[in-house]
C-alpha positions as CSV (number, residue, x, y, z in Angstrom):
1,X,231.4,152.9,180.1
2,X,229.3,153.2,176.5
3,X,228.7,156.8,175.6
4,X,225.4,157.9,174.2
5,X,224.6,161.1,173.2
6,X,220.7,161.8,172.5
7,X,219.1,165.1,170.9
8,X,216.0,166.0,172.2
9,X,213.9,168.5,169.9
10,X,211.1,170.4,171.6
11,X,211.7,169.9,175.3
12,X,209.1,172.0,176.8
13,X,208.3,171.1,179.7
14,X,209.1,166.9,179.3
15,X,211.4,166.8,182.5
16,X,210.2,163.5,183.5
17,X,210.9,162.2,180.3
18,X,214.4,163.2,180.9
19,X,215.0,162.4,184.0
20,X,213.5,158.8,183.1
21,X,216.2,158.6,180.2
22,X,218.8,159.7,183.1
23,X,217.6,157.4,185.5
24,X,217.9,154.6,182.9
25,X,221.5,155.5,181.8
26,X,222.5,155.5,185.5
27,X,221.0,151.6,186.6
28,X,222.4,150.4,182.8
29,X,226.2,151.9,183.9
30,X,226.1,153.7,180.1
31,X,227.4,157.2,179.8
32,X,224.1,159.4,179.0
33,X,224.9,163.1,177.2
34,X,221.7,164.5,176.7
35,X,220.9,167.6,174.4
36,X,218.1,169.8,174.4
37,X,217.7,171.7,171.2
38,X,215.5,174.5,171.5
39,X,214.8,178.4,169.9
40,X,214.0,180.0,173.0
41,X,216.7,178.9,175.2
42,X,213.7,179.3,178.3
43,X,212.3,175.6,178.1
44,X,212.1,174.3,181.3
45,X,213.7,171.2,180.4
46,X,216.6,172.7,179.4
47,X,217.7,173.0,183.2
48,X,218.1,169.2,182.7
49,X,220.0,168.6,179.8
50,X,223.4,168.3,179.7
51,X,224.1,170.6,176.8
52,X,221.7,172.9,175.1
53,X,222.1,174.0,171.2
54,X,219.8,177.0,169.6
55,X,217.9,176.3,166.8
56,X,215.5,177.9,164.4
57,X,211.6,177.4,164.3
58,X,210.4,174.5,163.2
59,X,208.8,175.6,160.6
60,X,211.7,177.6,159.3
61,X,213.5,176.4,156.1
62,X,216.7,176.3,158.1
63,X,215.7,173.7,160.8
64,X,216.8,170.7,159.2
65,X,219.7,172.3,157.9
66,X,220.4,173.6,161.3
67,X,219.9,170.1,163.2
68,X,221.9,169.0,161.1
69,X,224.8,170.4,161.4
70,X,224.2,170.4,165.2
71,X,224.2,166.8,165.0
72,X,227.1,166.3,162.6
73,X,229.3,168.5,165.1
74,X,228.3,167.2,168.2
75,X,228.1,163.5,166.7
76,X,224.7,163.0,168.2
77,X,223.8,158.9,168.2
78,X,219.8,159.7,168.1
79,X,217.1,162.5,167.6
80,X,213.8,162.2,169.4
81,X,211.2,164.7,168.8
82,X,208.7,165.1,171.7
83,X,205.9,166.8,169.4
84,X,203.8,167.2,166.5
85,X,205.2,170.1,165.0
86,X,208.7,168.5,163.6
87,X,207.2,165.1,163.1
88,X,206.8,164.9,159.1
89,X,210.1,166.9,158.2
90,X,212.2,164.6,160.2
91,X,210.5,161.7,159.1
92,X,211.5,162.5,155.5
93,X,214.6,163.5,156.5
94,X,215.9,160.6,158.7
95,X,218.0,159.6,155.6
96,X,219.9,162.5,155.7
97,X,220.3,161.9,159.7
98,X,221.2,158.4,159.0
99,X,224.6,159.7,156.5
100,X,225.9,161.2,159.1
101,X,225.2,158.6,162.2
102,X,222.2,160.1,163.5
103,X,219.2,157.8,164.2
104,X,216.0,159.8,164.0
105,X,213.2,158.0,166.5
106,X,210.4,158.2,164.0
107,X,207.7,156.3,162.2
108,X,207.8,156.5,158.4
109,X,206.4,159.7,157.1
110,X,202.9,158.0,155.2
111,X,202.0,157.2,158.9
112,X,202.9,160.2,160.1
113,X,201.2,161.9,157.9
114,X,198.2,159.3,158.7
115,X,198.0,160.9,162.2
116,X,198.5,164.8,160.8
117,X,194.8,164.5,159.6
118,X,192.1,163.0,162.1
119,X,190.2,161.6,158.4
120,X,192.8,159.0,157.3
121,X,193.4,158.5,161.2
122,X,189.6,157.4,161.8
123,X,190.0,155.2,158.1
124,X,193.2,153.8,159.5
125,X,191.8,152.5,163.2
126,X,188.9,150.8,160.8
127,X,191.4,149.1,158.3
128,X,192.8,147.9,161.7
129,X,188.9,146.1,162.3
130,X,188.3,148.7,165.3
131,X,185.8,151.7,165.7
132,X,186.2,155.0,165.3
133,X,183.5,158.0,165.4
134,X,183.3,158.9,161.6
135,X,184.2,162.8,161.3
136,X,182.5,165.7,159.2
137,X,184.6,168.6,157.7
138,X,181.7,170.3,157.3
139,X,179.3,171.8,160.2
140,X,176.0,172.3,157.5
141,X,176.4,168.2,156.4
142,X,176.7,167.1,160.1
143,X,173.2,165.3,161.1
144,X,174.2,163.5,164.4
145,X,173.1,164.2,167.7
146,X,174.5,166.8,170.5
147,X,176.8,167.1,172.2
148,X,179.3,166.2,169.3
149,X,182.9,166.9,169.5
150,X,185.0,169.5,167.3
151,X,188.8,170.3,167.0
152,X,191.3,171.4,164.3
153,X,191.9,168.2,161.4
154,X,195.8,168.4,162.4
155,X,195.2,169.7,166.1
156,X,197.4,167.8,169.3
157,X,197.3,168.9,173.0
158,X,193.4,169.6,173.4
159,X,194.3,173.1,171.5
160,X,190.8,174.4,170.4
161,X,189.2,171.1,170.9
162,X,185.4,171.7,172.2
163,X,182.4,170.0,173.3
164,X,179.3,171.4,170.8
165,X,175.8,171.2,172.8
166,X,173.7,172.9,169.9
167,X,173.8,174.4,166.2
168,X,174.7,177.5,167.0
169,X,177.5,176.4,168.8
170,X,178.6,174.0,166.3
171,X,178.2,177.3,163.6
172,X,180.5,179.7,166.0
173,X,183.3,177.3,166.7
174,X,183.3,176.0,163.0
175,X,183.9,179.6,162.2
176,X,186.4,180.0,164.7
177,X,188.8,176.4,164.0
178,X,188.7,176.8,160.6
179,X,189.7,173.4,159.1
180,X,188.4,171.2,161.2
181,X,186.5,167.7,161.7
182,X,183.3,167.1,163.8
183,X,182.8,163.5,166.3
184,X,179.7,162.6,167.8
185,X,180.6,162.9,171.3
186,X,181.0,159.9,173.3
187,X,180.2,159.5,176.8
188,X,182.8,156.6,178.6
189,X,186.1,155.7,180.4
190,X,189.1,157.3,178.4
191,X,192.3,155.8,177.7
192,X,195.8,156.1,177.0
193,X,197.6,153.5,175.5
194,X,201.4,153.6,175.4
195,X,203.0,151.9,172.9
196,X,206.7,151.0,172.4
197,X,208.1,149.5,169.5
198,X,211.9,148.3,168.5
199,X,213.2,150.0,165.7
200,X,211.1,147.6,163.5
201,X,207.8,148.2,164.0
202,X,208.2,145.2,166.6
203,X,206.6,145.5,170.1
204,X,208.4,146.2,172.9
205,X,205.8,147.4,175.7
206,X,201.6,147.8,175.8
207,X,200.6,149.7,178.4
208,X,197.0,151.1,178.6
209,X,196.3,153.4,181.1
210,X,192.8,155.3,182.3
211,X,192.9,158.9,182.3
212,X,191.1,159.7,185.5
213,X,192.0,163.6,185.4
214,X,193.0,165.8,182.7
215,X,194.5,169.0,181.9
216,X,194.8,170.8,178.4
217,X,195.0,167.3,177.2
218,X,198.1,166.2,179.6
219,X,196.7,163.7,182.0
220,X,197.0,164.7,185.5
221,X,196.1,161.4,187.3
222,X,196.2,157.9,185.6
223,X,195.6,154.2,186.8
224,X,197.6,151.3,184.7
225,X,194.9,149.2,183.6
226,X,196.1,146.1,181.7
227,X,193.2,145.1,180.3
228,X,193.7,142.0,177.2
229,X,190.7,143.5,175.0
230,X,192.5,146.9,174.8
231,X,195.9,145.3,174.7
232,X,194.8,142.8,171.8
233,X,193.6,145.7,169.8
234,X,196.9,147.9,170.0
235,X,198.7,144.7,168.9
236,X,196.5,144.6,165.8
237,X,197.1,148.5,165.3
238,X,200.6,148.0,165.8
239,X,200.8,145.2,163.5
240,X,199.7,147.5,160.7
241,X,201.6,151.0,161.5
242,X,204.6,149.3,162.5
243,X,205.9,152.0,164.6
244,X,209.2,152.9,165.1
245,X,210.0,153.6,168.8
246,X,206.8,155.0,171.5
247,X,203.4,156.0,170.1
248,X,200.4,157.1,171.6
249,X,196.8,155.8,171.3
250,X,193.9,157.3,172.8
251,X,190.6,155.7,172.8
252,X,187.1,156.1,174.7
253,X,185.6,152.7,176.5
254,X,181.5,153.9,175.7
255,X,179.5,153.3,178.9
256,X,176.8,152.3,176.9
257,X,177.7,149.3,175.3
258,X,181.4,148.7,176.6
259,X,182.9,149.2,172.8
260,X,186.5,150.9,172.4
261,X,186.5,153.9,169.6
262,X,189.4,155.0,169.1
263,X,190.2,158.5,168.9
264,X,193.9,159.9,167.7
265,X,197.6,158.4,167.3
266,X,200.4,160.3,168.5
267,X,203.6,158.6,166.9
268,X,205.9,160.0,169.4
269,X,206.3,160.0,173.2
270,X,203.5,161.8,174.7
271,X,203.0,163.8,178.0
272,X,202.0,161.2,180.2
273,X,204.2,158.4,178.9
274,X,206.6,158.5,182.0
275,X,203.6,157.0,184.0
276,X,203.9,154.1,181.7
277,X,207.8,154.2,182.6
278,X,207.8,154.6,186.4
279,X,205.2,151.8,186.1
280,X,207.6,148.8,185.1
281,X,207.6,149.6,181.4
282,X,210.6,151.6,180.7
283,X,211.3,152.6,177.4
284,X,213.9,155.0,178.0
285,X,215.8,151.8,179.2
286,X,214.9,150.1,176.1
287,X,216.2,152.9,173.3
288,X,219.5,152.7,175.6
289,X,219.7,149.1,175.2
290,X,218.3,149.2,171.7
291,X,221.4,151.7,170.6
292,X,224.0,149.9,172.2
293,X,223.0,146.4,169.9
294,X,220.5,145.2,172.2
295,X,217.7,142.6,170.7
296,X,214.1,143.0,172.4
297,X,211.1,141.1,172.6
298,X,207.9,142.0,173.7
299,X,207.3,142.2,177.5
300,X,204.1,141.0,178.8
301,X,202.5,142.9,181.6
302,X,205.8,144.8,182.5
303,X,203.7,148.1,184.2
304,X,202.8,147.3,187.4
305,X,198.8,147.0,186.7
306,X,196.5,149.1,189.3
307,X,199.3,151.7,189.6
308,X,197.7,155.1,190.4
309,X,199.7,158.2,189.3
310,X,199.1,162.0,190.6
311,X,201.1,164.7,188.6
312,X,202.6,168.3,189.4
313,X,204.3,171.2,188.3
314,X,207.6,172.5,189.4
315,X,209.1,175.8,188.9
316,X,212.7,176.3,186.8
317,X,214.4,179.4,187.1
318,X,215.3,180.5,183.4
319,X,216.8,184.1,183.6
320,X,219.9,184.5,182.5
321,X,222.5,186.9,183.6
322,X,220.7,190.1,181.7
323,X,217.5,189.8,183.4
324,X,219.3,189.6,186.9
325,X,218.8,193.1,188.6
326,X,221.7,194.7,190.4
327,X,220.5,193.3,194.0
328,X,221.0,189.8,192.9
329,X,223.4,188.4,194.3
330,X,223.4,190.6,197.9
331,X,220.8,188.1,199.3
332,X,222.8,185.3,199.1
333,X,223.7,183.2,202.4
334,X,225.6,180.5,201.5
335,X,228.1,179.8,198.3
336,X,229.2,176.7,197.4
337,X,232.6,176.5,195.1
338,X,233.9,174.1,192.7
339,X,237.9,173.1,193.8
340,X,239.7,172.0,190.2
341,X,240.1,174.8,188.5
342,X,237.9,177.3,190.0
343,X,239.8,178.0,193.7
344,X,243.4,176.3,192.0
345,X,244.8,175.4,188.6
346,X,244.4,171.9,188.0
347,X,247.3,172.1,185.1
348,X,249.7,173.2,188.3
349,X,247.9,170.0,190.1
350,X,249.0,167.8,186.9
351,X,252.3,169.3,186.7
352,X,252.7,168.5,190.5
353,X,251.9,164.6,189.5
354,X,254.2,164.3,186.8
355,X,257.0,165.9,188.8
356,X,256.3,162.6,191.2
357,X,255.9,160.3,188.3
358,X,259.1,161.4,186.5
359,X,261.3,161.2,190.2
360,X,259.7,157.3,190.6
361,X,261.4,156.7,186.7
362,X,264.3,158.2,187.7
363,X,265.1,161.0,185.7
364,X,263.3,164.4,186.4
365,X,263.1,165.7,182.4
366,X,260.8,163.3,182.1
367,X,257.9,165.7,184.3
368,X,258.1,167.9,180.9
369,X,258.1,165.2,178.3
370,X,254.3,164.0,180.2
371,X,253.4,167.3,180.1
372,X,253.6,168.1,176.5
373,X,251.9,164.6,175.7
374,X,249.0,166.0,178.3
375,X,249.2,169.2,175.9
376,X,248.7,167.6,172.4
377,X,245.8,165.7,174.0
378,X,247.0,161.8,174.7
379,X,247.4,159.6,177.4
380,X,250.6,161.1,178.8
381,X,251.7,158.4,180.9
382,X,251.0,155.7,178.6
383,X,252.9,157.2,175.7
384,X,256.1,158.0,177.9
385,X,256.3,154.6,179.4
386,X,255.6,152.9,175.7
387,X,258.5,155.3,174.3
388,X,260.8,153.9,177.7
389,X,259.7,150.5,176.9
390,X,258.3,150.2,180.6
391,X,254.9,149.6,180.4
392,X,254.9,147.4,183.5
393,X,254.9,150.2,185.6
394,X,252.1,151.5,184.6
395,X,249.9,150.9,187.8
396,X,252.7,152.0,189.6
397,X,253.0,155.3,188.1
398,X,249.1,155.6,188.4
399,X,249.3,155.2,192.1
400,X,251.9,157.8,192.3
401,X,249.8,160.7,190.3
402,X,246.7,159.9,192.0
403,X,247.9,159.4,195.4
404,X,250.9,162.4,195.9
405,X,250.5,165.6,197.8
406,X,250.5,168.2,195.1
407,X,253.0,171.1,194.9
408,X,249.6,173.7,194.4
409,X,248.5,176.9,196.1
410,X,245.1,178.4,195.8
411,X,244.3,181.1,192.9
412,X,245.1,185.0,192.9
413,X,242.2,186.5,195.1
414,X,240.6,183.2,196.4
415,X,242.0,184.1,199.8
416,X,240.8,187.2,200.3
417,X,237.2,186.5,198.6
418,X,236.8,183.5,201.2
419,X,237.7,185.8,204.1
420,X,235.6,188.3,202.4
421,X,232.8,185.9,202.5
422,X,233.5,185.1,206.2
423,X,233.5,188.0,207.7
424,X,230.0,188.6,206.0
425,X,228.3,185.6,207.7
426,X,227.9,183.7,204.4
427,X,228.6,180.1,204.6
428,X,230.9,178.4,202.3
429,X,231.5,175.0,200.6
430,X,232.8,172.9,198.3
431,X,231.5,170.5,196.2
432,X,234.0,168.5,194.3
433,X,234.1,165.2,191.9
434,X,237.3,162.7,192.0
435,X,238.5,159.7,193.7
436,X,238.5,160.6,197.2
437,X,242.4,160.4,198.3
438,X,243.3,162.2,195.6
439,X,241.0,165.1,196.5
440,X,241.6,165.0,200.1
441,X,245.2,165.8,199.5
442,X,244.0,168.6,197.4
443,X,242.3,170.0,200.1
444,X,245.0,169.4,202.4
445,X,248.1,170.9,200.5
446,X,245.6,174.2,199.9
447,X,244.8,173.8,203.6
448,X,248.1,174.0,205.1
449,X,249.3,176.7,202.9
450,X,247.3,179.8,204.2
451,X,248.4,183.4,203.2
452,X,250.4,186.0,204.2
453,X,251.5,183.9,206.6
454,X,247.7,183.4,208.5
455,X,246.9,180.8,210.7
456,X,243.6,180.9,208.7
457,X,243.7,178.1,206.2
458,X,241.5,176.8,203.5
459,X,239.6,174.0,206.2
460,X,238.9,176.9,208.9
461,X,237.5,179.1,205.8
462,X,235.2,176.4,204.9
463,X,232.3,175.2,206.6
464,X,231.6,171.7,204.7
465,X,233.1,170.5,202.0
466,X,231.6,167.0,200.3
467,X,233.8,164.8,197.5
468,X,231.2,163.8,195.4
469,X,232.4,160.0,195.4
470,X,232.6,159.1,199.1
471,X,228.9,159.5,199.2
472,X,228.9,156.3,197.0
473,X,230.8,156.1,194.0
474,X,231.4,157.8,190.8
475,X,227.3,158.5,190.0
476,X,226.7,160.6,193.0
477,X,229.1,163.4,190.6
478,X,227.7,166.4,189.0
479,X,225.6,167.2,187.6
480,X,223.3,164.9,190.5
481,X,222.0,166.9,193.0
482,X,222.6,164.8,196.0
483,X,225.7,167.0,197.6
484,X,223.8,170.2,197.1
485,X,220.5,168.9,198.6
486,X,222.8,167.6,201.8
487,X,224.4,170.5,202.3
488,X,221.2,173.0,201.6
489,X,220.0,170.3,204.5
490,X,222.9,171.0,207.0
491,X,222.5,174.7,206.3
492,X,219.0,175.0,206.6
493,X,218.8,177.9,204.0
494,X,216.5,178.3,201.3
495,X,217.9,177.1,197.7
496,X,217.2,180.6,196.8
497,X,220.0,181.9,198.8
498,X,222.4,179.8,197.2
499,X,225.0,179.9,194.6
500,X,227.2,177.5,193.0
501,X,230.6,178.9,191.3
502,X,232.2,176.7,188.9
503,X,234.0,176.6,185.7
504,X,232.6,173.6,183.8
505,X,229.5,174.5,181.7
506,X,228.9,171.2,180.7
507,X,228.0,169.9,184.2
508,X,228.5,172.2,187.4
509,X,225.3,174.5,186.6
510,X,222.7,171.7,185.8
511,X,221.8,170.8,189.0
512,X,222.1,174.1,191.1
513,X,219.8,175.3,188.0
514,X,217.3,172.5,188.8
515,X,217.1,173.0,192.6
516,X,216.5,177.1,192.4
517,X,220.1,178.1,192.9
518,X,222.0,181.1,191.7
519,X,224.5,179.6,189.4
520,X,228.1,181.8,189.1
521,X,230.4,180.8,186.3
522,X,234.0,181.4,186.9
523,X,234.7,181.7,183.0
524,X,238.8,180.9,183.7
525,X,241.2,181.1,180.5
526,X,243.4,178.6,182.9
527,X,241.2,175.7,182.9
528,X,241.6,172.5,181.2
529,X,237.5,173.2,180.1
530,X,238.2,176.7,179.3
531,X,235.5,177.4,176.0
532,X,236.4,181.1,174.4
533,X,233.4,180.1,172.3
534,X,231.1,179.2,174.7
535,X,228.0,181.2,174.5
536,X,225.5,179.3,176.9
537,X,223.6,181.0,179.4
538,X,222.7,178.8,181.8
539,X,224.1,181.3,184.7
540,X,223.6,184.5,186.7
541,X,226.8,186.2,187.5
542,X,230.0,185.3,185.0
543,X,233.3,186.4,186.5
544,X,236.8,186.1,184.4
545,X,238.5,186.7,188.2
546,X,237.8,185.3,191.6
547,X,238.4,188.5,193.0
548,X,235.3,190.0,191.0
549,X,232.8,188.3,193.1
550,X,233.4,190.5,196.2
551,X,232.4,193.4,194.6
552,X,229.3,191.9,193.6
553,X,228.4,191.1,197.4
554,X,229.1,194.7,198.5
């Protein structure tokens, strides 16, 4: 499976985007690491990234720098920016991206510039042969009629964008923008067209769309609306920009007379976009495919036209363990545990295999030759079967690791904290990824083993346990949400009153985060993804000791 790994810059709130991204790495069987660069660390988004990475402002002198160095390290294949803000200093950057493998999703910077100032935008739509309302930068030389229109000269997202009914108005608000440009105001149907282009300039996908309702200039409620006049003038636009990736066009249909005049460009994804993508025109699939070699040609009425679309918010819980009060975690009901390496070692489970795999080759020194080619990071079994000359029995010894019943026993303090749990009334499970015989034996070795000589075993302790891949293969595993949202179903408790304990920042907290559950990270110095630099967040309780999470329950 291809590996991708995409930086997003400025995630806000653009979960759909992401989850469209996901969604498309999942039906094109390609390896999606997605990472959300942000300065806050409380971007909603976040939640569904797979790794997040700190950053300056913007604006600061640093960012680039910064970004980087973030993308160098973490050998990031693309940056996409999802707003104005860093548009023009990546754009003149992307050469410096490009020395170090990083594609940068961008237009070149004289067109970004272009679209920074709503003048050279309104020259450019008429170099393109299409109308534009002419704009004033000056309220005292403005002589058209009211209502007119007036917003910042580099503004984006409706931000201090108003309708001007008289002088006065038109006097106060000037005063108030500052640099600024004034539209005659016109009455029609507005539009969104979403553009994507191949890394060319070439298109890709033309979807126009009608914003029926709007919101701080997000649309709320769209219809795709195919319609060959707009589409013919986009291809014209397009033709000239020469685009690299999505763009955004937004235009206003005049009731009058039926003539488009175009309005702004936004040469970047823009909020609404994912309608476009849910619609049939999925450009997420198409930077996938695009990255991994792909060639594409323009798709002809690929959104599914007379679509109607209705948005809406979510909530994502973004406190981190600081700004969780001491009562936190006493109304939980339910806690659902990782098994490798947060309720057993998997190095003891590894060790186990090897023990098998060296008494199948005959000769039991072997078990510690595999495990110092595990330690020094290669293919263990590989290298000690190419150093025997034997590499025919590599299946076999394969079968044999993944299909023994390991020599394991359950962690210091597990016991007692899931009898702990028990006697409270809190339920317990266990989520767990891996091909399914192998965990089953897992579960069965810690099973049988009890404590102190107890009849009480691991499977009486534990009300449902779910292995991620019997539910359908290798992409039902973490971070998807589908085991937590079967067993929240089962339990009939509130997400809320949930908490997930695992050791794996990189994918056990994602979707607990997502669904409004209390996220506990077992930070264990055993584990084979033990970080002593880790410094993410993206939890509410960290233990270093099973054993720590009673007292947190008292």
């Amino acid at each position: 499976m291809k590996e991708i790994r995409i930086l997003f810059t400025g995630t806000g709130r653009r979960v759909e985007l992401l989850q469209a991204f996901h969604n498309a790495a999942l039906c094109l069987n390609i390896n999606l690491k997605i990472y959300g660069a942000d300065m806050a660390g409380t971007a909603p988004a976040l939640a569904y990234c797979d790794y997040t990475r700190k950053i300056c402002a913007m604006k600061d002198k640093d960012y680039i720098p910064e970004l980087l160095e973030i993308c160098n390290r973490d050998k990031i294949d693309m940056v996409i920016p999802t707003i104005d803000t860093d548009l023009l200093v990546l754009s003149q950057n992307a050469d410096k991206f490009k020395e170090i493998g990083t594609r940068v999703l961008i237009s070149s910077p004289d067109m970004i510039a272009l679209c920074r100032d709503k003048n050279y935008t309104s020259d450019f739509f008429e170099s393109c042969g299409l109308k534009a309302p002419r704009p004033v930068n000056d309220y005292h030389k403005y002589d058209g009629k009211y209502p007119c229109f007036i917003k910042p000269k580099d503004g984006s997202s409706s931000i201090d964008a108003y309708k001007i009914n008289t002088e006065t108005e038109l006097a106060m608000y000037a005063g108030k923008i500052g640099d600024y440009i004034i539209q005659p105001f016109i009455e029609g149907k507005e539009y969104t067209i979403d553009i994507f282009c191949d890394f060319d300039g070439n298109p890709v996908y033309i979807t126009p769309r009608e914003r029926i309702a709007v919101r701080s200039g997000e649309v709320l409620k769209t219809e795709i609306s195919l319609d060959e006049k707009i589409i013919e003038e986009a291809k014209r636009l397009v033709g000239l920009f020469k685009p690299c990736g999505p763009m955004t066009v937004q235009l206003i249909r005049q009731n009058e007379t039926g003539d488009d005049y175009y309005i702004e460009i936004n040469p970047r994804y823009g909020g609404g976009a994912p309608l476009s993508i849910k619609a049939g025109a999925d450009s997420a699939s198409a930077v996938l495919r695009l990255l991994c070699g792909e060639t594409l040609t323009y798709q002809e009425d690929a959104a599914r036209n007379g679509a109607v679309y209705s948005r809406f918010d979510q909530s994502i819980c973004v406190a981190s363990e600081s700004r969780i009060k001491g009562d936190g975690m006493l109304k939980l009901k339910g806690i659902i545990f990782d098994l490798d390496d947060t309720l057993y070692s998997e190095k003891q489970y590894v060790k186990s295999g090897y023990a098998e795999v060296a008494k199948f080759l005959g000769n039991p020194t072997y078990a510690e030759k595999l495990w110092n080619y595990f330690l020094e990071g290669k293919s263990a079994i590989d290298e000690l079967l190419n150093e025997l000359g034997r590499s025919e029995k590599k299946q076999d010894c394969l079968s044999i690791y993944r299909n023994h019943m390991p020599n394991i026993e359950l962690y210091g303090g597990a016991y007692d904290l899931l009898t702990t749990l028990k006697s409270k009334g809190i339920k317990i499970g266990i989520v767990t990824d891996g091909r399914v015989n192998g965990q089953k034996n897992k579960l069965e070795a810690l099973g049988l083993q009890g404590a102190d000589d107890s009849t009480l075993g691991l499977t009486r302790l534990v009300d449902d346990i779910i292995i991620t891949d019997e539910l359908g293969g290798e992409q039902f595993r973490k971070p998807n949400d589908i085991a937590f949202r079967i067993i929240q179903c089962r339990w009939r408790l509130p997400f809320a009153e949930l908490a997930y304990i695992g050791d794996n920042m990189t994918k056990d907290f994602q979707a607990p985060k997502q669904l409004g559950m209390k996220s506990i990270y077992f930070q264990n110095e055993d584990g084979l993804y033990y970080d002593a630099d880790c410094e993410a967040d993206e939890y509410d309780l960290k233990i270093t000791a099973l054993r720590e999470l009673s007292y947190h329950l008292k």
